[in-house]
N, C-alpha and C positions, 0 to 999 in steps of 0.2 A: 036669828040665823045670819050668818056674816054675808057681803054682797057678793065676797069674792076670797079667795085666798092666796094668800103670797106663801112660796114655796123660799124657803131660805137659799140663799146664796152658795152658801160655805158648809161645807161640811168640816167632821175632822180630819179627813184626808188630804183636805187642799183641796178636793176637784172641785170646780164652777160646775153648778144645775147647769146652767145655762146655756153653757156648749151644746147640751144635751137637747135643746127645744128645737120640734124643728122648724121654728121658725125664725130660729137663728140666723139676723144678718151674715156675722162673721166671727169669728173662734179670736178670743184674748189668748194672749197665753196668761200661766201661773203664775204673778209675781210671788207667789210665797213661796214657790217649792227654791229649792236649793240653787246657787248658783253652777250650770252645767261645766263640768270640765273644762281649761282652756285646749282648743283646739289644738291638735299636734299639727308643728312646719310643713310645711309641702317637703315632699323631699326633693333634694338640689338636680336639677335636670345636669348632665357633663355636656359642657362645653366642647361642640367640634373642632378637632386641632387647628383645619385646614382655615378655620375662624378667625382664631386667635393669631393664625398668622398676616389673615388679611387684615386685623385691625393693627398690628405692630407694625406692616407695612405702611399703612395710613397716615400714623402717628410719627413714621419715619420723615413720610413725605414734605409732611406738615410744619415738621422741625428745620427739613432744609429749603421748602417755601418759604417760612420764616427770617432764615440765615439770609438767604438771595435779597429778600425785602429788606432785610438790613445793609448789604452791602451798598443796593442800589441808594438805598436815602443818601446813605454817607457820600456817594460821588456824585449824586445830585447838588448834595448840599455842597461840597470840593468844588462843582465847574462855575456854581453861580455865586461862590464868594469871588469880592472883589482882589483879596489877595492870592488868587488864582495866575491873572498875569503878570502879578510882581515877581510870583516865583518862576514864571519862565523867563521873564525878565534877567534875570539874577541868572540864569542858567546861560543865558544869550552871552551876558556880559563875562562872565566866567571862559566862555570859548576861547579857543588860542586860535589865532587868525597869525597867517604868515602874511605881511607885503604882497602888493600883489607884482613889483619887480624883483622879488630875491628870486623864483626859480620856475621854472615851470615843470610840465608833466613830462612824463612818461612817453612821449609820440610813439616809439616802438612797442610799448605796452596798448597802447588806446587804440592806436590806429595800425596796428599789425605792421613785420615786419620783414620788407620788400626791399632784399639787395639789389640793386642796381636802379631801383624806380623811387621816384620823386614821391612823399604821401601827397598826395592831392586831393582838398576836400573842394567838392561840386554842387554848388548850392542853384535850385531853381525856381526862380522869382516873376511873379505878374509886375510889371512896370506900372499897372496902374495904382498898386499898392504897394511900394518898394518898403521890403521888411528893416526899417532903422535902424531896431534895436541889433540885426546882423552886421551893420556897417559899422556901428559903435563897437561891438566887438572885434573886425574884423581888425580898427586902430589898433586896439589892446592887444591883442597876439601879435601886432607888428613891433612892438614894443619889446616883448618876449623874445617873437622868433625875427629870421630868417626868409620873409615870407614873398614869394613869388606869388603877385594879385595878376590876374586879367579879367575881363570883361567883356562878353559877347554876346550876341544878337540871336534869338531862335528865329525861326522861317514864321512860325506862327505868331509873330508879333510885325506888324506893321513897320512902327516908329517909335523909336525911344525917344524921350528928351533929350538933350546934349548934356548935363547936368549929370543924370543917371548914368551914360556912357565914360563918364569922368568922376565917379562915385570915389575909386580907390585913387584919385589922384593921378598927375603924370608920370606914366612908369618909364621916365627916359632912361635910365641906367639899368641895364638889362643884363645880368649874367651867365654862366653857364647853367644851365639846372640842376648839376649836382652840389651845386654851391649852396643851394635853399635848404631851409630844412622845414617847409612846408608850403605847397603850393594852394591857392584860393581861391579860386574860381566860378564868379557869379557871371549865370547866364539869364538874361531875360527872356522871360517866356510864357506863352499865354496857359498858365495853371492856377486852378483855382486855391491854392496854400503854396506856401515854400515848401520844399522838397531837397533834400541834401541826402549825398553818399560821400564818401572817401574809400570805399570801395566796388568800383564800378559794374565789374563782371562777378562779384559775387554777392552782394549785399542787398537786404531791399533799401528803400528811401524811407528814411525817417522824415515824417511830414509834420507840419505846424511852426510859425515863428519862435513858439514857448519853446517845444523840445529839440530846435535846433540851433536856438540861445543856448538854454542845457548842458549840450553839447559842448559849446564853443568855449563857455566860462571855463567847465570843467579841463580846458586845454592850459589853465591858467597854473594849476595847480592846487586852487584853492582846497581846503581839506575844512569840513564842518563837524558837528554830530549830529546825532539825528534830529534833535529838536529842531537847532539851527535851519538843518537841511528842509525838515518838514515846512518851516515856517515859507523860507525861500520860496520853494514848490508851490505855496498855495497864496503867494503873492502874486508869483506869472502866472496864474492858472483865471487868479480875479482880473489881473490887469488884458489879457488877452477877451477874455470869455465875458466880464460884465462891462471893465472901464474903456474896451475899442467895439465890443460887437454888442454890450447891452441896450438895455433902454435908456433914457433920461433920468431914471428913477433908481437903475441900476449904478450911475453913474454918479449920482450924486452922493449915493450910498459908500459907493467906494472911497468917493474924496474925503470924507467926515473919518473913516477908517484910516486912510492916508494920514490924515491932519491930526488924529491922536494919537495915532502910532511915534509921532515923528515929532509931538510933543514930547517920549521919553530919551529917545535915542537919536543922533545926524543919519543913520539912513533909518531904511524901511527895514533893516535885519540887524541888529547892533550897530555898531559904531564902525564897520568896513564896508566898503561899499561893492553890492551882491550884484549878481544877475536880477533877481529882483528890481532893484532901481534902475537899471538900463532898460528893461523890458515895461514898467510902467512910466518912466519918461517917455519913451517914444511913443504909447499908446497917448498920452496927452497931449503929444503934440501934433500928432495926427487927429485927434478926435475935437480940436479945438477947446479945450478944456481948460489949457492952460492958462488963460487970461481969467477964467472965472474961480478959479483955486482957489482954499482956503488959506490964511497965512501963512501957517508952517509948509504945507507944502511950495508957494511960492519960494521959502526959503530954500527948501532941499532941490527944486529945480537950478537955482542961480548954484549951488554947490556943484549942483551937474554940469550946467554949460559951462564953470570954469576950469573943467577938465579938459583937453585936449581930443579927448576922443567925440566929446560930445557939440564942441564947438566944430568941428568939421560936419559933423550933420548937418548943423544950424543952416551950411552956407548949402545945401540942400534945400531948406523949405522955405526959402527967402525967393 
């Protein structure tokens, strides 16, 4: 008699005994039976419009995020090539510069126009900082104009030097005042910037040495473009604000700018000579700087002092 008996596996149907026991761990499946149908797709859910629009939007964004990011490389990479300031270079030199004796401006266009009355521009100055680069200009419009200078004393100033009181020279030849065709008139006075009008009763005061340099050049005639002009502007803006009222560091910084700039061109704005070099000479020469300069600008100051307007200064700070 046998110990035990084994029940067969497999029948002919395919089924597993086994499934069947209940002491079945867990259920195989059939490998015999047939392979089950392939299962039907999901069917496709529709897409919300208001979807499709936010993601076209996205992909819009992303396109001109993209664009911007490419523009900006390219003018990244434009400002810190070296042949950046060749080409303004080139654009400098290209300018058309008039003489600065063939003609001047427009007086009754700039400074409005008043039958019967003298234009009179009235400039007001601390003595103890007498604005230079004004008196260098004020040579150059004599040159141009017709120019009726005087020089007076505010209440609010103590004592001028005799030097300052004789800035414009001795005015012995004195005329009628419809004979001028521009009056000049610096008053010493205790304020903390220069101050100028040429219109008294209606105008306010244009204040700062730089914007009343500005001014005065533009009486010249001179005509720039805009690069030109830009440059100019941001040569008085250093020379005032770093190379007379900076630090040491500011200053030093400026000269090394000065002394390569001036390695390409005889002045500091092409090859004529700007409000810009008036208005940084005399910050040099006030801020003591000039003895410690770098070559090239030593050269472009002895250019300046052999001009007449700026050798009259000279006998100022001697």
């Amino acid at each position: 008699m046998p110990m035990y008996r084994v029940r067969p596996f497999h029948r002919c149907g395919g089924e597993v005994l086994a499934e069947q026991l209940p002491t079945c761990m867990y259920r195989l499946p059939n490998l015999h039976r047939c392979a089950a149908p392939a299962a039907a797709p999901p069917p496709q859910e529709e897409v919300d419009p208001s979807l499709q629009a936010l993601e076209s939007r996205q992909e819009e964004i992303l396109k001109r995020l993209y664009e911007l990011k490419s523009a900006v490389d390219g003018l990244s990479k434009m400002i810190q090539t070296p042949d950046a300031d060749f080409d303004v270079t080139n654009i400098i030199q290209t300018d058309e510069y008039s003489p600065l004796t063939t003609h001047g401006a427009d007086l009754d266009l700039m400074l409005g126009k008043d039958y019967g009355a003298l234009k009179d521009i009235v400039i007001n100055a601390n003595p103890s900082l007498p604005p230079l680069s004004l008196l260098v200009l004020h040579s150059l419009l004599c040159e141009r104009y017709k120019i009726l200078s005087a020089v007076h004393t505010h209440s609010s100033v103590e004592s001028v030097p005799e030097n300052l009181l004789k800035c414009f020279g001795e005015q012995t030849k004195k005329q009628p005042r419809h004979e001028y065709q521009l009056g000049f008139t610096l008053i010493w006075k205790d304020v903390p910037k220069p101050q100028m009008k040429f219109s008294i009763q209606t105008m306010c005061p244009i204040e700062g040495e730089g914007n009343i340099a500005r001014f005065l050049f533009s009486l010249l005639g001179q005509k720039y473009n805009a690069v030109t002009s830009t440059l100019i502007d941001s040569w008085v803006d250093t020379a005032i604000f770093q190379l007379k009222e900076g630090s040491s560091k500011e200053k030093g910084a400026v000269l090394r700018s000065m002394n390569a700039a001036l390695g390409k061109t005889s002045w500091l704005v092409g090859n004529e000579l700007t409000v810009a070099d008036i208005v940084a000479w005399c910050a040099l020469q006030q801020t003591g700087s000039a003895n410690t300069a770098p070559a090239n600008v030593q050269k472009w100051m002895k250019s300046c002092e052999n001009l007449a307007p700026f050798s009259s200064v000279m006998k100022l700070l001697k």
